[in-house]
C-alpha positions in Angstrom: -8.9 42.5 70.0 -5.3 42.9 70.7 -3.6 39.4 71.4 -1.2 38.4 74.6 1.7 37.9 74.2 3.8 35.4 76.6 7.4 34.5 76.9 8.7 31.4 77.3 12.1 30.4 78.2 13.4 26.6 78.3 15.7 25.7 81.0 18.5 23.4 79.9 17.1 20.5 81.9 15.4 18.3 79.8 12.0 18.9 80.5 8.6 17.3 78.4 5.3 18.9 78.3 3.8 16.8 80.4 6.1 17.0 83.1 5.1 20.8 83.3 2.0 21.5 85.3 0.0 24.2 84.3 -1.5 26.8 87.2 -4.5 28.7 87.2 -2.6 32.2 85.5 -1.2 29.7 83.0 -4.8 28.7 82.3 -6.4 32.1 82.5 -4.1 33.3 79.4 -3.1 30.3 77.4 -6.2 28.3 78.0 -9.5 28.0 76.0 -13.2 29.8 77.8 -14.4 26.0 78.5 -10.8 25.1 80.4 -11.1 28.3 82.1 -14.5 27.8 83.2 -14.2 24.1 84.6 -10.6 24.6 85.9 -10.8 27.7 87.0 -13.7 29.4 87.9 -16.0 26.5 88.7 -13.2 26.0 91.8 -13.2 29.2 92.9 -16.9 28.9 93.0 -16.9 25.5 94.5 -14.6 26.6 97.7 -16.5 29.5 98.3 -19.8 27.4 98.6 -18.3 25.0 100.7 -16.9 27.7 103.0 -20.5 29.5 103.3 -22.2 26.5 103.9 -19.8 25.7 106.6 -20.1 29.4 108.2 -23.9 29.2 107.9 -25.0 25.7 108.8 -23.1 25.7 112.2 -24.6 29.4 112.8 -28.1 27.9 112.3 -27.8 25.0 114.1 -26.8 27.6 117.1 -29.8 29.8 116.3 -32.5 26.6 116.4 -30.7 24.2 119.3 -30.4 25.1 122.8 -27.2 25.9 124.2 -25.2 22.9 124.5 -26.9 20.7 122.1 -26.8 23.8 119.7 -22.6 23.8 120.5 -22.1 20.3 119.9 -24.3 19.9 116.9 -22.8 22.7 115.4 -19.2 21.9 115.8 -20.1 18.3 114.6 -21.4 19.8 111.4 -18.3 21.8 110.6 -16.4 18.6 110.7 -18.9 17.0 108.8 -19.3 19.6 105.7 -15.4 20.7 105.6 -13.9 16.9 104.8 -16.7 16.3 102.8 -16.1 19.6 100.9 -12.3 18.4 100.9 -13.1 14.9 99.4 -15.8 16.3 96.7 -12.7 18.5 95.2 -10.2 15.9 95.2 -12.9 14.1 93.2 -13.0 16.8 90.3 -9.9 18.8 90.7 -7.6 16.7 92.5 -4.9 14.4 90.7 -6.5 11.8 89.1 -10.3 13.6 89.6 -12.8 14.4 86.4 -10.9 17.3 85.5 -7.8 17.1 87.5 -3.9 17.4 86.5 -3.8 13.8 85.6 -7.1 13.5 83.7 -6.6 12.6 79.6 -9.3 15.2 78.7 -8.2 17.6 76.1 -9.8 21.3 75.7 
C-alpha cells in the first residue's frame, strides 16, 4: 500500500506541539483507525442522529396531536432535543470532554 506523504513547514514563531490543534483532515491522514473512528466518524455520526431525531420527532408529534397542541408540542421538542444534542457533544468532543482537544488520552 503506497504511503502518504505530507509536508510540513514550521513558521518562525515559536510554536509547541501542543499549541497546534489538530482538525479532522489532519486526523484522517496522520491519525491511527481508533482516533479516526472516535474523533471522527463517531461525530459525524452523532450530528446526523441528533439532526434526524430532531426532524422526525417534531414531525410525529404533528402527525399524533391535534392542531395546536400538535404545534406547540412539537416546537417544544425541537428545543428540547437540539440543546440537549448540543450539551451531549460538548461532553465527548468538546474541550475538556471524553475525547475532546484537551483530553490526556493518547491513540
Amino acid at each position: 500500500m503506497a504511503s502518504k506523504r505530507r509536508l510540513v513547514v514550521k513558521h518562525s514563531d515559536d510554536e509547541t506541539e501542543e499549541n497546534i490543534s489538530r482538525n479532522d483532515r489532519d486526523i484522517m491522514i496522520e491519525g491511527t483507525w481508533k482516533e479516526w473512528f472516535q474523533l471522527v466518524f463517531l461525530k459525524y455520526c452523532y450530528a446526523i442522529g441528533v439532526l434526524f431525531l430532531a426532524c422526525l420527532a417534531p414531525l410525529e408529534i404533528v402527525r399524533q396531536l391535534d392542531d395546536e397542541l400538535g404545534l406547540g408540542a412539537a416546537f417544544l421538542a425541537v428545543l428540547i432535543i437540539v440543546p440537549l444534542g448540543l450539551f451531549g457533544y460538548l461532553k465527548v468532543w468538546g474541550d475538556n470532554g471524553i475525547w475532546g482537544s484537551g483530553s490526556s488520552d493518547d491513540f
